[in-house]
C-alpha positions, 0 to 999 in steps of 0.5 A, spaced: 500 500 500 502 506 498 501 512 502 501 519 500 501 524 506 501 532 505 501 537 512 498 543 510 498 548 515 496 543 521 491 539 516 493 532 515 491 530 508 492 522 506 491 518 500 491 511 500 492 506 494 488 500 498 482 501 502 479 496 506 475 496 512 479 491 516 486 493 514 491 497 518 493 503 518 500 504 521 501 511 524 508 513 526 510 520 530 515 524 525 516 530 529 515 532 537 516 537 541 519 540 548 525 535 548 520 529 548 522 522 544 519 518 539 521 511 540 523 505 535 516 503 533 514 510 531 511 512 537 512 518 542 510 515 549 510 521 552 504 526 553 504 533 551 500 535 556 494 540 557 494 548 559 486 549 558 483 550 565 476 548 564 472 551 570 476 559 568 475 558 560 482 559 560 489 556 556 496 558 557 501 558 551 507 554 555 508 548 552 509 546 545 513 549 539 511 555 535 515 550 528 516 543 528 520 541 522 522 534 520 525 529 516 521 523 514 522 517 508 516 512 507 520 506 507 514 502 504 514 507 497 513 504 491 514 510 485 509 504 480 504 503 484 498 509 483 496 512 489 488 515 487 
């Protein structure tokens, strides 16, 4: 399965070859912020967190990274085969 993924201002937009009901979608982590890993199988373990105070209506900006920037290659990429 080939997928095509494009991030455009915070949308995640996925394009996929094969869909069917019961198939799995791997989902990987590419880039994380405020010193946090991703682990070998993709995934970051660590929670971001929340400032969002519910009872006041109220957040604090002071967790997160105004720009995240990686680098990702899709090890399972096959250029002959059509994505739509």
């Amino acid at each position: 399965m080939r997928r095509t993924i494009l991030f455009v201002t915070g949308l995640l937009i996925m394009g996929l070859s094969h869909l069917a009901v019961a198939q799995q979608i791997p989902t990987e982590d590419v880039a994380v912020s405020d010193g946090r890993k991703i682990d070998a199988d993709g995934r970051c373990k660590t929670p971001l967190g929340s400032t969002v105070d519910i009872a006041e209506a109220t957040y604090e900006n002071s967790i997160g990274d105004a720009l995240l920037m990686a680098y990702w290659k899709d090890p399972a990429f096959n250029p002959q085969e059509r994505v739509f």
